[in-house]
C-alpha positions as CSV (number, residue, x, y, z in Angstrom):
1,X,130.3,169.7,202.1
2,X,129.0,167.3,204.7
3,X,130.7,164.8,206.6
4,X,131.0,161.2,205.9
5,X,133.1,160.7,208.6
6,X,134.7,161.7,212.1
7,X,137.4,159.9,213.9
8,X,137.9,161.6,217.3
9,X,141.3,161.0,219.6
10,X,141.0,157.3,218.6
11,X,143.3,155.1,219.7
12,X,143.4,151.1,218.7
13,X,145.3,148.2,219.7
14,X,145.3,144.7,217.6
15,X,144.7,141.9,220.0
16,X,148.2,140.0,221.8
17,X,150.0,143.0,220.9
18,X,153.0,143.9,222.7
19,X,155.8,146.1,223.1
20,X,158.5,146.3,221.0
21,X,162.3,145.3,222.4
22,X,163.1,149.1,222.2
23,X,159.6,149.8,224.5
24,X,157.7,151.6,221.8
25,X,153.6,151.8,222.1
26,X,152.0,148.1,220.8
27,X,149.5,150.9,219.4
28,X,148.3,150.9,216.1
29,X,146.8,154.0,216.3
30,X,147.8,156.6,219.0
31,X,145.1,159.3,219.3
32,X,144.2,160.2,215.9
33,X,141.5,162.9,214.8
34,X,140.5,163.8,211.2
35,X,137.5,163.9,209.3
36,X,136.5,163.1,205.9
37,X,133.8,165.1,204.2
38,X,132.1,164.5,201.0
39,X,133.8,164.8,198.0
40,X,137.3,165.1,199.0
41,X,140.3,162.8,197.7
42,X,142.5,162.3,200.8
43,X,145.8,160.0,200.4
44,X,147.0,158.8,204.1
45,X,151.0,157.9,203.8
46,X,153.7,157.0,205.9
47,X,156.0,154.5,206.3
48,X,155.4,150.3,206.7
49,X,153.9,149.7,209.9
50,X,152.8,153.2,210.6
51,X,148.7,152.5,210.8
52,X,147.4,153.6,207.6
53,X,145.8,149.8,206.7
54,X,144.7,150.1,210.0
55,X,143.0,153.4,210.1
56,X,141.9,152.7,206.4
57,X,140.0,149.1,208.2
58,X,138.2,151.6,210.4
59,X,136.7,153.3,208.1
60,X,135.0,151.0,206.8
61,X,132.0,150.1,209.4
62,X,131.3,146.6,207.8
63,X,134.6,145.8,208.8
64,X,135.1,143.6,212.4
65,X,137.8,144.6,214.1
66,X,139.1,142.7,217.6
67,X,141.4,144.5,219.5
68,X,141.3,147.5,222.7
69,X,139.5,150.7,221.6
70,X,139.6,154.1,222.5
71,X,137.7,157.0,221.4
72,X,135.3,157.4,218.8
73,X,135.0,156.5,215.0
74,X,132.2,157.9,212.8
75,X,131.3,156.5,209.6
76,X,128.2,157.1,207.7
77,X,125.8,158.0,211.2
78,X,127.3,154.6,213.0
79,X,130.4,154.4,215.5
80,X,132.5,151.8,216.5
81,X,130.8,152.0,220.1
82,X,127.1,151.5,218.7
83,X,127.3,149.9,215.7
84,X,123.6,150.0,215.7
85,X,123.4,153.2,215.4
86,X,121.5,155.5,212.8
87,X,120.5,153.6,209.2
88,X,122.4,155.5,206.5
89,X,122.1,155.6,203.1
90,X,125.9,156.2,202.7
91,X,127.8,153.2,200.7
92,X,131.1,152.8,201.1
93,X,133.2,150.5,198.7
94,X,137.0,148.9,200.2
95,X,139.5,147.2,197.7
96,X,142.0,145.6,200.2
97,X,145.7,144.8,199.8
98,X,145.1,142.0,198.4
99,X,142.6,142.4,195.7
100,X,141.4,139.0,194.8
101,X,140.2,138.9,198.7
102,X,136.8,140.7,197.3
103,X,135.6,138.6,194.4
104,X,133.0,137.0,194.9
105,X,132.9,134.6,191.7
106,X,135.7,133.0,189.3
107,X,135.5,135.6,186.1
108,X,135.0,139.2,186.6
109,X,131.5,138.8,184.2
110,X,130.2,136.5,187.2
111,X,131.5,138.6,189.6
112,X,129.5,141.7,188.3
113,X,126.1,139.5,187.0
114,X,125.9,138.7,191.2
115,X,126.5,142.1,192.6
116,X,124.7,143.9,190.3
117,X,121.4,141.3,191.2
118,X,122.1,141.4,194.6
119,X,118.7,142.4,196.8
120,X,121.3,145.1,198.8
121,X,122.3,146.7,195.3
122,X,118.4,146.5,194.2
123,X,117.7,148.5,197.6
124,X,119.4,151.7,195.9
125,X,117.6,150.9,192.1
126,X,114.3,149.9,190.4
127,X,114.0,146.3,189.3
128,X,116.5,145.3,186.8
129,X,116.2,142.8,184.1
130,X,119.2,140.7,182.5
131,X,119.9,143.1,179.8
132,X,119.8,146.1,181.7
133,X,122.4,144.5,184.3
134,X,124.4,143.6,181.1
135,X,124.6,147.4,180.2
136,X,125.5,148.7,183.5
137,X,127.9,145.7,183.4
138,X,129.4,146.8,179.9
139,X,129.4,150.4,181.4
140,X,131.7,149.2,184.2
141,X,134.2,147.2,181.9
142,X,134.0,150.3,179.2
143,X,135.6,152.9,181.8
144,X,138.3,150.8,183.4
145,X,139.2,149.5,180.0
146,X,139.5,145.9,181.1
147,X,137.5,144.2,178.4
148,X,140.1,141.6,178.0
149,X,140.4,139.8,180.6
150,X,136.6,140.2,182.0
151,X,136.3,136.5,181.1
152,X,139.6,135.1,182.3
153,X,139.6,133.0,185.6
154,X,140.7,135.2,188.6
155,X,143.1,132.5,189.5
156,X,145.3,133.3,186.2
157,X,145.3,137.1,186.5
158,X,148.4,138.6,187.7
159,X,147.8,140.6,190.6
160,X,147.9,144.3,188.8
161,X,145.0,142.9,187.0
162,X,143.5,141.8,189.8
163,X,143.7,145.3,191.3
164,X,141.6,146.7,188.8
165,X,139.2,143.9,188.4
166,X,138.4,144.6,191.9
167,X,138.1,148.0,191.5
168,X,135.4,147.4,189.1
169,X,133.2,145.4,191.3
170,X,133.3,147.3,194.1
171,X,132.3,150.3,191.4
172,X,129.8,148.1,190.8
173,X,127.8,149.0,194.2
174,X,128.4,152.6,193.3
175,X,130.0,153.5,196.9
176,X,129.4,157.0,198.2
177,X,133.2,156.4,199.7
178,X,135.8,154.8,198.1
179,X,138.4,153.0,200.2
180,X,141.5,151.9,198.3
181,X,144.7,150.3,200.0
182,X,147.8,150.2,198.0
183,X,145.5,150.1,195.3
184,X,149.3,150.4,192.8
185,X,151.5,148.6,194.4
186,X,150.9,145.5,191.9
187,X,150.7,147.9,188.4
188,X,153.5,148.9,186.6
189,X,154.3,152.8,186.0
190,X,151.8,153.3,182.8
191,X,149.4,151.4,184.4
192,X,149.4,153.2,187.2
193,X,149.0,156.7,185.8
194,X,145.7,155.5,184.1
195,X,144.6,154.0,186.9
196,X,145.0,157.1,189.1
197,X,143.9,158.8,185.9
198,X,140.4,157.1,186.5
199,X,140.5,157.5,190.5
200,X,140.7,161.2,189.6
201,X,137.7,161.1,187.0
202,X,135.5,159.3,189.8
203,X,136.3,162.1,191.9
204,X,135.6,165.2,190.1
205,X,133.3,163.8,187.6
206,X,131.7,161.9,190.0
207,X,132.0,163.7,193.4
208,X,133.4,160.3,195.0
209,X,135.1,160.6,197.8
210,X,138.2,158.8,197.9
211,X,140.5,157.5,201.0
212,X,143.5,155.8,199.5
213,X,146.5,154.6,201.5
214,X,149.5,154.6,199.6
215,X,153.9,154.7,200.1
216,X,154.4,156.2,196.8
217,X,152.8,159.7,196.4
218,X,154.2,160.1,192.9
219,X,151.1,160.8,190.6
220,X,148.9,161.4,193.3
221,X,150.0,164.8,195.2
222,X,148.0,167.2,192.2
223,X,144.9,165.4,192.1
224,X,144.5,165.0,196.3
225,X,143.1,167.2,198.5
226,X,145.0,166.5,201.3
227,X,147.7,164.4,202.6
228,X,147.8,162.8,205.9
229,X,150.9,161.0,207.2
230,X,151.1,158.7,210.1
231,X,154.0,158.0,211.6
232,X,154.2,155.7,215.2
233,X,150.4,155.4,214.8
234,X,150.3,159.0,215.3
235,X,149.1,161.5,212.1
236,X,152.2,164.1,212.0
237,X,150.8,165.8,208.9
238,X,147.1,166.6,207.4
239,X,147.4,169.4,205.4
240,X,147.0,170.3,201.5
241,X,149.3,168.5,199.3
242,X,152.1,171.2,198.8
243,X,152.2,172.4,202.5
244,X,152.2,168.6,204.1
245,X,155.7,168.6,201.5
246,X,157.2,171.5,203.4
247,X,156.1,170.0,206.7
248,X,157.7,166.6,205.9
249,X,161.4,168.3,204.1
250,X,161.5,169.7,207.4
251,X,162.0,166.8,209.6
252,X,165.2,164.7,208.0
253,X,163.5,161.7,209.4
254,X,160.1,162.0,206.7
255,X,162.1,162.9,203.7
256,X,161.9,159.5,202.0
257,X,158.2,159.7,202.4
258,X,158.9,162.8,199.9
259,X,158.4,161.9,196.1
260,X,161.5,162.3,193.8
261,X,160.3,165.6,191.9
262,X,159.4,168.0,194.5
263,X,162.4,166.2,196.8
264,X,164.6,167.4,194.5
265,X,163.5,171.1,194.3
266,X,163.2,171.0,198.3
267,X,167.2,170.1,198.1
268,X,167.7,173.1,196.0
269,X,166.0,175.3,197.5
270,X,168.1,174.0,200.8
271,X,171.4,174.6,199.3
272,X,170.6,178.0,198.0
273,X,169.1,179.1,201.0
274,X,165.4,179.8,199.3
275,X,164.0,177.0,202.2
276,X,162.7,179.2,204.1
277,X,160.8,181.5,201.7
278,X,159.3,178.4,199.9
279,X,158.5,177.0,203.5
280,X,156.7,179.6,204.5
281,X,155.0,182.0,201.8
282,X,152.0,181.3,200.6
283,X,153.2,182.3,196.7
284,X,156.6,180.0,196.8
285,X,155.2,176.7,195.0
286,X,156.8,173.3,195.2
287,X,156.4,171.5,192.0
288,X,154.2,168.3,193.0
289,X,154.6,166.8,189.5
290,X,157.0,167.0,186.3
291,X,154.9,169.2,184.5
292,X,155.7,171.8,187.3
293,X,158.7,170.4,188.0
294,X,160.1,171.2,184.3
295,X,158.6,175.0,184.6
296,X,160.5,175.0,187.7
297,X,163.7,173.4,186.6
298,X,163.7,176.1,183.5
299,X,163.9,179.0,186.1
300,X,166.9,177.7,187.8
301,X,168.8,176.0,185.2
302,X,171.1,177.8,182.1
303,X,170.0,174.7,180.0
304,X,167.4,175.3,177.6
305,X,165.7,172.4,175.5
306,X,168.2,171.9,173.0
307,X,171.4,172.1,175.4
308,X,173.0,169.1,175.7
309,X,175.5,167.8,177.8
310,X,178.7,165.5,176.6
311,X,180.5,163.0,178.0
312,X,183.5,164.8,178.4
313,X,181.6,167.4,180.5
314,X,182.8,167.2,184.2
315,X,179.4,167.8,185.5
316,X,178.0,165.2,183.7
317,X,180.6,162.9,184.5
318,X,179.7,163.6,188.3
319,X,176.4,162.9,187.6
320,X,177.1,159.5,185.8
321,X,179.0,158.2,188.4
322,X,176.4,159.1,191.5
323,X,174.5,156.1,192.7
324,X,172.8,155.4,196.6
325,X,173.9,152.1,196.4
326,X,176.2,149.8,194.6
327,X,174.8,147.2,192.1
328,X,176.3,143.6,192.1
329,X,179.0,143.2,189.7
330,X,179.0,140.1,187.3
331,X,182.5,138.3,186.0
332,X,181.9,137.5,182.5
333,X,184.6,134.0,182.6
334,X,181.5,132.8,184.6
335,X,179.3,129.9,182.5
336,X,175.8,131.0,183.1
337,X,173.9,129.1,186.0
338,X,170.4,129.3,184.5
339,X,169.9,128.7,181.0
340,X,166.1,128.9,179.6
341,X,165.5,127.2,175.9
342,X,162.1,127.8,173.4
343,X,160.2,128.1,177.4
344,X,156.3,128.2,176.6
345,X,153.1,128.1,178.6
346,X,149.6,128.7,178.0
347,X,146.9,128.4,181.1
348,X,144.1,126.0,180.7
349,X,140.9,127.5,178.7
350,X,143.0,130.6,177.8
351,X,143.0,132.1,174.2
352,X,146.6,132.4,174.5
353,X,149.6,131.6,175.5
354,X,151.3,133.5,178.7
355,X,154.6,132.9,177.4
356,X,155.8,132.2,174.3
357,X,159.3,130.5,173.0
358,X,161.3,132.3,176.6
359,X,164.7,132.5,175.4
360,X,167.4,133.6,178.1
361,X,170.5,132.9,180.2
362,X,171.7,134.3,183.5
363,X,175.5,134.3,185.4
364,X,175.9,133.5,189.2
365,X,176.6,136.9,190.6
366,X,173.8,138.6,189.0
367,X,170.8,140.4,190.1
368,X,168.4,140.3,187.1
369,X,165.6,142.3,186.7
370,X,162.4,141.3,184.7
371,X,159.9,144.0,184.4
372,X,157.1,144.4,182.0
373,X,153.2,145.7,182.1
374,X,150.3,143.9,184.6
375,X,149.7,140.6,183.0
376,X,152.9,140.1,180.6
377,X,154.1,137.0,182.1
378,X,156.6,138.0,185.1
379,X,154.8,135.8,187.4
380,X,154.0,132.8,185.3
381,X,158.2,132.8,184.4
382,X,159.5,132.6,188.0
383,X,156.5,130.0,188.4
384,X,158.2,127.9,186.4
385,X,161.7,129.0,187.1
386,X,160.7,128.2,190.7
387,X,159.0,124.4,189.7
388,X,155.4,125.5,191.0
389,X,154.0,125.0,187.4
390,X,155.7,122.4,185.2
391,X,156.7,123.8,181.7
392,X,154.9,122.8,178.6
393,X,157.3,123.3,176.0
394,X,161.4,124.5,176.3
395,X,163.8,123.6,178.5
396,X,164.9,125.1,182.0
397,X,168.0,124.2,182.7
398,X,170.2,125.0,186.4
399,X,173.8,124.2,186.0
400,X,174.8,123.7,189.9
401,X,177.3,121.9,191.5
402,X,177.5,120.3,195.0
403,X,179.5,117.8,196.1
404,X,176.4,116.7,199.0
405,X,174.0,116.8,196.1
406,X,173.9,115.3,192.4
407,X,172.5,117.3,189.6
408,X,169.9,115.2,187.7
409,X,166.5,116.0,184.8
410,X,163.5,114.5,184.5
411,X,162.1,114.4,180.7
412,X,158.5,115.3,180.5
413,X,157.3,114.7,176.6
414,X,154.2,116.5,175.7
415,X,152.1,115.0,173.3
416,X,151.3,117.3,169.9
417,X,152.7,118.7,167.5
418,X,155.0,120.9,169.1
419,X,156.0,119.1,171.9
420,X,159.5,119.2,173.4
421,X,160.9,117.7,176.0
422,X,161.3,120.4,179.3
423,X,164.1,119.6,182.0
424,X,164.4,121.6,185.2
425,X,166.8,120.6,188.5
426,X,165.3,119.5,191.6
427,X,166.2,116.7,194.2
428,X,163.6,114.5,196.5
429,X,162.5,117.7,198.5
430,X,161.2,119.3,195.5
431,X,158.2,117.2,195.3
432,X,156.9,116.6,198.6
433,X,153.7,117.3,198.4
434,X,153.5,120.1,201.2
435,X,156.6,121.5,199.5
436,X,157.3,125.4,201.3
437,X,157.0,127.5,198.3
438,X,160.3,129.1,199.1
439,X,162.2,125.7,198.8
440,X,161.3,124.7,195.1
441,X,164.7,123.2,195.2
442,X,167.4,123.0,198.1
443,X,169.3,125.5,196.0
444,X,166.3,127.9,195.6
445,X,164.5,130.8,197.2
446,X,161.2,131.3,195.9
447,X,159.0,134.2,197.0
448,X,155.7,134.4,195.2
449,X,153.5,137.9,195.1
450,X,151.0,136.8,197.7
451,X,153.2,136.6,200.5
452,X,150.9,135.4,202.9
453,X,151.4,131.8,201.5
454,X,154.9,131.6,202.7
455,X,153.4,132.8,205.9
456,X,151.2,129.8,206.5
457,X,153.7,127.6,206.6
458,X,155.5,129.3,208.5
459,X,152.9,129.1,210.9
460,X,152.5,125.6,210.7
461,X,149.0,125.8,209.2
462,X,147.5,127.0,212.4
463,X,145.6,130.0,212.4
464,X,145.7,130.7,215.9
465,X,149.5,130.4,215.9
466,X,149.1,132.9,212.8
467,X,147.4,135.1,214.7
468,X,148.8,134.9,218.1
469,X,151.9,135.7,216.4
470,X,150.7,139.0,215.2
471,X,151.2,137.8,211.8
472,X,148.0,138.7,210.3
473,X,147.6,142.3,212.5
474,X,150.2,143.5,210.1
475,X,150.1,145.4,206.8
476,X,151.0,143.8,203.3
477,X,154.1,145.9,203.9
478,X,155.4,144.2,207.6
479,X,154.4,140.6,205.9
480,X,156.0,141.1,202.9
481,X,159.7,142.4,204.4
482,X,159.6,139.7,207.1
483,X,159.1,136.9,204.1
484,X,161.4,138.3,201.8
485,X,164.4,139.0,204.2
486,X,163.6,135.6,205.9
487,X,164.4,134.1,202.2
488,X,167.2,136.1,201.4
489,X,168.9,134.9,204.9
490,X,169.0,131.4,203.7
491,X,171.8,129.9,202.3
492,X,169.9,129.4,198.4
493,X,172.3,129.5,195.6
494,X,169.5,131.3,193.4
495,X,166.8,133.9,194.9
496,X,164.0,133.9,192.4
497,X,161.4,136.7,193.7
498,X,158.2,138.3,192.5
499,X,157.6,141.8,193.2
500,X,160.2,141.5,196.5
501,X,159.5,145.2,197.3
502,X,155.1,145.7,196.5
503,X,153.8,147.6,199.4
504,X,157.4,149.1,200.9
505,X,158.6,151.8,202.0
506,X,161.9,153.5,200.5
507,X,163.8,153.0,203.8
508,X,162.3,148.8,203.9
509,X,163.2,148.8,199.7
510,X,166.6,149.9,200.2
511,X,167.1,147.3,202.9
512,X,166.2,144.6,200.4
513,X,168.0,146.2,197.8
514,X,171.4,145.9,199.6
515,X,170.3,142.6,201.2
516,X,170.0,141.4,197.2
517,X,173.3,143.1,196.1
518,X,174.9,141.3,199.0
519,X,173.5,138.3,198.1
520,X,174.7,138.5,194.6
521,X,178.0,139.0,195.6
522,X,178.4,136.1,197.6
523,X,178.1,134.2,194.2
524,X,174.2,133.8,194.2
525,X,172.1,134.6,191.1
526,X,169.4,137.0,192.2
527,X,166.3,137.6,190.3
528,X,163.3,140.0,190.6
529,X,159.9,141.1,188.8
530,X,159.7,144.9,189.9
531,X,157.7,147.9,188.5
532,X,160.0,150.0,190.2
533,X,162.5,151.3,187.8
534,X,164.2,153.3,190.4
535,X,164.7,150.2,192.2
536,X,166.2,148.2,188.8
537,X,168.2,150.9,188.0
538,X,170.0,151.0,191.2
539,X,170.3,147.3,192.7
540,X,170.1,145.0,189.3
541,X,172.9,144.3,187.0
542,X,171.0,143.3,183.8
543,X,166.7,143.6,183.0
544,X,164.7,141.5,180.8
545,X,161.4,143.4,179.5
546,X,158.4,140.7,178.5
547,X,155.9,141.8,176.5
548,X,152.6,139.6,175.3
549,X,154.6,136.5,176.7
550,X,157.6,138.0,174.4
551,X,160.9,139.2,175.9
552,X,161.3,142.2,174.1
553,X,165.0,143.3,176.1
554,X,167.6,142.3,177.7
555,X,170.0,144.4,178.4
556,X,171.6,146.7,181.6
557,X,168.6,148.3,183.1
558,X,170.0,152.0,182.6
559,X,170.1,151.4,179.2
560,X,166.8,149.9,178.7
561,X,165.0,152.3,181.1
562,X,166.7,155.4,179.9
563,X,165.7,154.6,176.1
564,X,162.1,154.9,177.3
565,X,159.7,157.8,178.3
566,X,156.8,156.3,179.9
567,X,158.1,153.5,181.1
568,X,160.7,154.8,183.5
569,X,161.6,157.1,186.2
570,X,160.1,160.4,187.5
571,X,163.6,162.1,187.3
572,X,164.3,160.8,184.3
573,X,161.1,162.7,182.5
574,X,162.1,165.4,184.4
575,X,165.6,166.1,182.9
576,X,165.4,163.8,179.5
577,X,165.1,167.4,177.6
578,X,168.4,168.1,179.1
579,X,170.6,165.4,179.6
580,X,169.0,161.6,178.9
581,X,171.1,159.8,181.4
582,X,169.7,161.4,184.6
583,X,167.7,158.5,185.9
584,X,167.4,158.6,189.9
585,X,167.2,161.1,192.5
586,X,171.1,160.7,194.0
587,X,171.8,162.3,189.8
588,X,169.4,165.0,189.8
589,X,171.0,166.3,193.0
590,X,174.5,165.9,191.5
591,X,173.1,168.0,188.7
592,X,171.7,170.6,190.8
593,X,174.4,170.8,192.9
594,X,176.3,171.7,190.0
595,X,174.3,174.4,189.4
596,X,174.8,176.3,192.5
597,X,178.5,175.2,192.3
598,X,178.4,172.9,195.4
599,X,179.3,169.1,196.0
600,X,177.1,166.5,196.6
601,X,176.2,165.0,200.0
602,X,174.6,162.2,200.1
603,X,172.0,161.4,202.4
């Protein structure tokens, strides 16, 4: 296979960068050599802040980047020191962190009706008349399966259907290369599968060669190549999937970089001292998924597929009572602070409604949960939760006391023939009109998916303080733990936060995890939109599931994830055929721990 490109003992540093307090490198990259050849899917990993955005960015030669370089970066016959350098044929396609940065029209149809007519696309193609482009539109649309909201107004997608909206116009150019970055973060866990699903047809069907950066390897160990992990700005690891696992289990420092399935066999194979054959025979395999992983789990387990195990069984009650973290605790004398009433909304020119007849309360002392699929109305709730968009029909309704503040409603009657009044808190800050999106009220934290809003205010609108301040040089992961833990820090009575965790690490999640159960126990209702179940069933007290608009659930999130099979953890479709209330990693390990007749220890 040829090569598409050739990084050689590169090193890059983003312009005003500067030492940390603890003296490590400002480097973003620190002498890094790989290559990528044609054909190969490669995932790059590591934790936030370790340089994979950055050494994604420099793969892609149409992209400018300032800064001190050193070394050389070859992509497609041109390097970073001669960008003039040999015309290539090779096309290379980049969906950034934030998807919605690459359309270049308001619907997805316009979107595709330019690219596909663009003079650079007609370079690679015969002349193409209007029905032709509307096939190889229709073509497009077909294999992502994103017919529905092809006509919707990018400004009203939720951002996991933004991701693959995006992905579908730059499929549009037909890349040589495909560049993705995070490309998951925003899609819950079916969603996800079938997206990676596709990313792996592209490849082998297609022979695309893919470069994806992403925390969560889960999904995407079987289908890669290879995996190359940065750490510092350095790559510590590049090397196929199942070796780069062994490498990373053996520094205690990588672990969490390690996806729950084969992390769990690695324990095992720790405690019964079978480490160091699987680390180092070529035969020994470490189950990358939990197909393998259930193969694997038969060998070492005396439970077959129709053992159970009770209640009264002391293993099982070990297992029950092993968490990483402790989940906020909610005191059910207390009268519920947020209380939501017949809630509806439907976006202009859209064929329905994104929520429909929201029916809910929540306690002070809560963290609350509210997952459901791309596009099922998480966003558009804490929207209006959070007074960005007015309600159209229902009642929002805070019940907060403060003796520097009085409580007071506003009655907003909608004209038609289901119009209700809708009432939500707020004070005189809540309607300035260059009201910070994280102080909807003075009681309230808002934190909206696109981070980098909160940003520019906190940069005073001025781009050259933005990027002076080194705001900008970072990835979606640095932006988003700075915002979110700057919001939790304030003193809000309610914490309302969309996708707090998108783009983090396991190390950066659990410190907003215990940040939020902290919060919660100071009094404070908390509440989230995740697609992390792991993350629900650990930090939140209670999850509400939205389907169509449509709450569907509410209930404690073990109980609503664990009565699912899709929808739900990696370790929980790992041991469901054994017992159906292993959910997260901390129980696996009790379980296998039990096995060997050992304790647990935590990490």
């Amino acid at each position: 296979m040829g090569e598409i490109a050739r990084i050689s003992h590169y090193s890059y540093m983003y312009p005003h960068s500067q030492a940390s307090s603890c003296g490590e490198s400002p480097q973003a990259l620190n002498d890094v050599s790989f290559t990528v050849s044609q054909g190969e899917f490669i995932v790059l990993t590591g934790f936030t802040g370790s340089g994979k955005t950055t050494l994604l960015r420099h793969l892609n030669p149409d992209f400018s980047l300032q800064g001190k370089h050193q070394g050389c970066v070859h992509v497609a016959k041109r390097t970073r020191s001669n960008e003039s350098g040999e015309s290539s044929n090779v096309r290379i396609g980049y969906v950034p962190q934030h998807p919605k940065d690459v359309m270049v029209a308001e619907t997805l149809r316009d979107d595709l009706a330019i690219r596909l007519s663009s003079p650079q696309a007609s370079k690679h193609r015969s002349a193409t008349n209007v029905e032709t482009l509307a096939l190889m539109a229709n073509d497009i649309i077909g294999f992502l399966g994103i017919a529905s909201i092809v006509d919707i107004p990018v400004s009203q997608l939720s951002e996991g259907q933004s991701q693959l909206v995006a992905l579908a116009a730059v499929l549009s150019t037909r890349p040589d290369m495909l560049l993705l970055d995070e490309p998951t973060a925003y899609l819950d866990s079916v969603t996800r599968r079938n997206t990676l699903d596709v990313l792996q047809r592209l490849n082998i069907d297609d022979g695309l060669t893919i470069v994806i950066a992403e925390h969560r390897l889960s999904g995407l160990l079987p289908m890669s190549d290879r995996i190359i992990a940065l750490h510092h700005g350095r790559i510590i690891v590049d090397d196929q999937p199942r070796v780069a696992l062994r490498t990373l289990y053996a520094d205690p420092e990588l672990r969490p970089l390690i996806p729950d399935v084969p992390r769990v066999f690695l324990e095992y194979y720790c405690r019964t001292s079978q480490l160091n054959h699987h680390m180092h025979s070529s035969e020994a395999c470490v189950p990358l998924g939990v197909g393998e992983g259930r193969r694997e789990l038969e060998s070492i387990t005396a439970y077959g597929d129709n053992a159970s195990c009770t209640n009264k069984d002391p293993l099982t009650s070990r297992i029950m009572n092993t968490t990483d973290a402790q989940t906020a605790t909610e005191d059910p004398h207390v009268s519920p602070i947020l209380q939501v009433n017949g809630l509806s909304y439907t976006y202009p020119q859209a064929s329905r409604s994104a929520l429909e007849d929201i029916t809910f309360t929540a306690n002070a002392a809560q963290v609350v949960a509210v997952t459901g699929q791309s596009g099922s109305g998480k966003s558009t709730l804490f929207q209006l939760l959070s007074g960005v968009i007015n309600p159209q029909y229902g009642t929002i309704t805070w019940d907060m006391h403060n003796d520097n503040e009085t409580e007071h409603q506003v009655s907003n009657k909608h004209q038609g023939d289901r119009s209700r009044p809708w009432s939500i808190f707020h004070n005189r800050h809540a309607h300035t009109r260059r009201m910070h999106p994280s102080q909807a009220g003075p009681y309230i934290g808002y934190v909206p998916q696109d981070c980098r809003i909160l940003l520019n205010f906190e940069a005073g609108y001025n781009p050259e303080q933005s990027i002076s301040h080194g705001i900008y040089d970072a990835s979606n992961g640095e932006q988003q733990l700075k915002t979110v833990m700057s919001v939790i820090r304030e003193t809000h009575q309610i914490l309302i936060l969309d996708e707090p965790t998108q783009g983090l690490d396991t190390n950066a999640t659990k410190i907003v995890g215990q940040a939020l159960v902290r919060k919660a126990s100071q009094g404070c209702l908390v509440m989230i939109s995740s697609h992390d179940p792991d993350f629900c069933i650990t930090y939140a007290t209670q999850a509400i599931v939205i389907m169509g608009g449509h709450i569907v659930a509410y209930d404690t999130p073990q109980s609503i994830i664990g009565s699912q099979h899709y929808s739900t953890t990696d370790i929980h479709r790992l041991f469901a055929h054994i017992d159906n209330r292993i959910l997260t990693l901390p129980q696996s390990e009790a379980f296998i721990a039990g096995q060997v007749g050992q304790e647990v220890q935590m990490p």
